[in-house]
C-alpha positions in Angstrom: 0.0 0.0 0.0 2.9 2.4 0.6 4.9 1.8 -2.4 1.3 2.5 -4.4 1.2 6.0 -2.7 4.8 6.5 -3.2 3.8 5.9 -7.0 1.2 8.2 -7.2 2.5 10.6 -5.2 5.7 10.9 -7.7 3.0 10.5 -11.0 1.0 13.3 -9.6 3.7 15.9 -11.0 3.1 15.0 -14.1 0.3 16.2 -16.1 -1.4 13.7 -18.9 0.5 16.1 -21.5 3.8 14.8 -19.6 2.6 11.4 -19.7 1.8 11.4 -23.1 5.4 13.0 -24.1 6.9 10.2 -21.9 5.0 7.2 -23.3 5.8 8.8 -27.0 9.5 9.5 -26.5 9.9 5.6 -25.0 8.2 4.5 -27.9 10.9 5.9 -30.1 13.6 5.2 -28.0 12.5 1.2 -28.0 11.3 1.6 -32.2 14.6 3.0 -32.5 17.1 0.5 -31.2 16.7 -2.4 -33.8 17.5 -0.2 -36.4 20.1 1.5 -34.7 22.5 -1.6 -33.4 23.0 -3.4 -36.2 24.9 -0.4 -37.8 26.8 0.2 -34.6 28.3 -3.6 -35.2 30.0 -2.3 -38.7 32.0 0.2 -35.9 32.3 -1.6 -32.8 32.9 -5.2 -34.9 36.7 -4.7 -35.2 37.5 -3.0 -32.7 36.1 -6.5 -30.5 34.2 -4.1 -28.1 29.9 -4.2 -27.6 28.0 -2.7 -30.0 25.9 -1.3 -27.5 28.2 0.9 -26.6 27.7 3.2 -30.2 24.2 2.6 -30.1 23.6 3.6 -26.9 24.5 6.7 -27.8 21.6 7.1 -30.1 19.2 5.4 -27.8 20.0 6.7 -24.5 19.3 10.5 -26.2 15.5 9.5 -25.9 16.2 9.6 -22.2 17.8 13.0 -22.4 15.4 14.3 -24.6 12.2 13.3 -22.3 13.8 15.1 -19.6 14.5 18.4 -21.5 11.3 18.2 -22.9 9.3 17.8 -19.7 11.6 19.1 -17.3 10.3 17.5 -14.5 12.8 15.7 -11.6 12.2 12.0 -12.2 11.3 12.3 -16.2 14.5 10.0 -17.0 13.2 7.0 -14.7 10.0 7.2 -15.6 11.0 6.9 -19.2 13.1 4.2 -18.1 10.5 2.4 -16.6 8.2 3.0 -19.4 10.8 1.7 -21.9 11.7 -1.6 -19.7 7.6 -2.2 -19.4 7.1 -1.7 -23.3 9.9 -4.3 -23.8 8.4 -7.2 -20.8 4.9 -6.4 -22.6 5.6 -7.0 -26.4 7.6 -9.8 -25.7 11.2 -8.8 -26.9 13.3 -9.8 -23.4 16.4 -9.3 -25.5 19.8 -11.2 -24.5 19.0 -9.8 -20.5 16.0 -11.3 -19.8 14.5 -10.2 -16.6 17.9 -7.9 -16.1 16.1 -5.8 -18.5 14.1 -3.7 -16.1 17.4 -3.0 -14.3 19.2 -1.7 -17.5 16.9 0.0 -18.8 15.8 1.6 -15.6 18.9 3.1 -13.9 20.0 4.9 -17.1 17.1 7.1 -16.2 17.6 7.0 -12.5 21.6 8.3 -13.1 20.2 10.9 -15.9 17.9 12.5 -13.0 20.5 11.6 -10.3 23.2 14.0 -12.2 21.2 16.5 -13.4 19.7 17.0 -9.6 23.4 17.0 -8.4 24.3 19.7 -10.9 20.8 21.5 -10.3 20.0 21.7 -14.4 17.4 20.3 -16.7 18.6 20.0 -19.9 19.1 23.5 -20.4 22.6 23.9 -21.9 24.9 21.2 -24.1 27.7 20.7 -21.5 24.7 19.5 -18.8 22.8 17.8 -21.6 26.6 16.0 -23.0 27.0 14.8 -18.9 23.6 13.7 -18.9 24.0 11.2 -22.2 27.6 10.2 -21.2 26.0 9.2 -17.6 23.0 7.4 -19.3 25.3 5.3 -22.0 28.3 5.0 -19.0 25.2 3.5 -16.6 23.9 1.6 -19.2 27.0 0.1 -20.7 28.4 -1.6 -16.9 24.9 -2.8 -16.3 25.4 -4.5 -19.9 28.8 -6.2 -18.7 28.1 -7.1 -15.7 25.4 -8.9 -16.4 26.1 -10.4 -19.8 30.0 -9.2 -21.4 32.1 -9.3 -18.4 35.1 -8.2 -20.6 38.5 -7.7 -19.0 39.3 -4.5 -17.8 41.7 -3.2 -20.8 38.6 -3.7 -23.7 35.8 -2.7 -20.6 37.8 0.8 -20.1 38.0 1.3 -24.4 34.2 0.4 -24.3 33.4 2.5 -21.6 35.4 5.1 -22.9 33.6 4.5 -26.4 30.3 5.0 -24.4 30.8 8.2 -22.7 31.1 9.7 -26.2 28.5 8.5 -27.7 26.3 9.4 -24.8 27.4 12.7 -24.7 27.7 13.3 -28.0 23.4 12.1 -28.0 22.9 14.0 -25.0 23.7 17.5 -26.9 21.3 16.1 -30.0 18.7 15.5 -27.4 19.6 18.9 -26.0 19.3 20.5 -29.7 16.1 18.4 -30.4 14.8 19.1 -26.9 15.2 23.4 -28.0 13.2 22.8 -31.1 10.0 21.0 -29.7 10.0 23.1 -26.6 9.6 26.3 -29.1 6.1 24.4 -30.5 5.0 23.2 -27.2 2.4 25.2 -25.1 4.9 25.9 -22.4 7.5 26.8 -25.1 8.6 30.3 -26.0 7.3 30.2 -29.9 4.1 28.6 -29.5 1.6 30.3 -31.6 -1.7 28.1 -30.5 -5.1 29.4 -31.2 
C-alpha cells in the first residue's frame, strides 16, 4: 500500500500532457534501437568491443530528450521504466532477460540523479553532453556485468567508447529538446489558437 502512494505521489507531478510526451519518446527510443544496433556492429565489430556501446549513444538520447522536454525531476526513470515495461509487454526480453528492467531503468535513474546533483534540466549542451555520457556509461556496466564481463583493458575502451557517444546524444537531445519546446504550449514560440 505504501509503495502505491509512493507511485502516485511521484505521478502526480506530471500532467497527462507529460505522460503522453513520456510514453511517445519511450516509444521511439524502443522503435529505434533495432534499427540503430545493427549499424553500430559495422564500428564496434573490429574493434572486439559491444555494440551497445555506439548505439547507446543514439538510444540513451530519448532519455535525455524526455527530460528536456518535460523538465520535471524524475522524467528519466520514468522513461526508463516505461521503456523496460514496453519491452516485458511485447515480448522482446532481449539477451537480458529479466535484467532488463534494471538496464533500462537506472540509465534514467543516473540521468535525474546528475542532473539533480548539478541543479540543471537539460538547459545547456555541457549539462545535456554529462547527462547522455552518464545514461550510455550506466547503461554500458549494467550490460557487462550482467552479460560481457570483458576484462578490464577492452571494458575501459568500451566504456570510454560509451561516454562519447552518450554525450555526444545528449547534446542532439539537447538540440532536439530546444526545437520542440519552441512548438510546445509551455514553449517560448508557441503560436496556439
Amino acid at each position: 500500500m505504501a509503495e502505491l502512494q509512493c507511485w502516485r505521489k511521484m505521478l502526480d507531478k506530471f500532467s497527462i500532457f507529460d505522460l503522453i510526451v513520456i510514453a511517445m519518446i519511450s516509444a521511439l527510443g524502443i522503435a529505434s534501437k533495432p534499427l540503430i544496433v545493427p549499424l553500430s556492429h559495422i564500428i564496434t565489430g573490429p574493434l572486439l568491443i559491444p555494440g551497445g556501446v555506439v548505439a547507446g549513444g543514439f538510444y540513451m538520447l530519448w532519455i535525455v530528450l524526455g527530460a528536456g522536454i518535460v523538465g520535471k525531476p524524475g522524467t528519466a526513470t520514468l522513461l526508463g521504466i516505461v521503456q523496460a515495461l514496453m519491452v516485458f509487454g511485447s515480448g522482446i526480453f532481449g539477451s537480458h532477460g529479466a535484467m532488463t528492467l534494471l538496464s533500462y531503468t537506472l540509465p534514467g535513474v543516473a540521468v535525474d540523479l546528475i542532473l539533480y546533483l548539478i541543479k540543471h534540466k537539460v538547459c545547456c549542451p555541457a549539462c545535456a553532453f554529462l547527462a547522455g555520457l552518464t545514461a550510455n556509461v550506466t547503461g554500458s556496466v549494467l550490460v557487462n556485468i550482467i552479460y560481457f564481463r570483458l576484462p578490464f583493458v577492452p571494458l575501459m575502451l568500451a566504456l570510454s567508447v560509451a561516454a562519447l557517444s552518450g554525450g555526444l546524444g545528449g547534446i542532439i537531445a539537447f538540440r532536439a529538446s530546444q526545437l520542440v519546446n519552441k512548438i510546445l504550449p509551455w514553449g517560448k514560440g508557441f503560436k496556439g489558437s
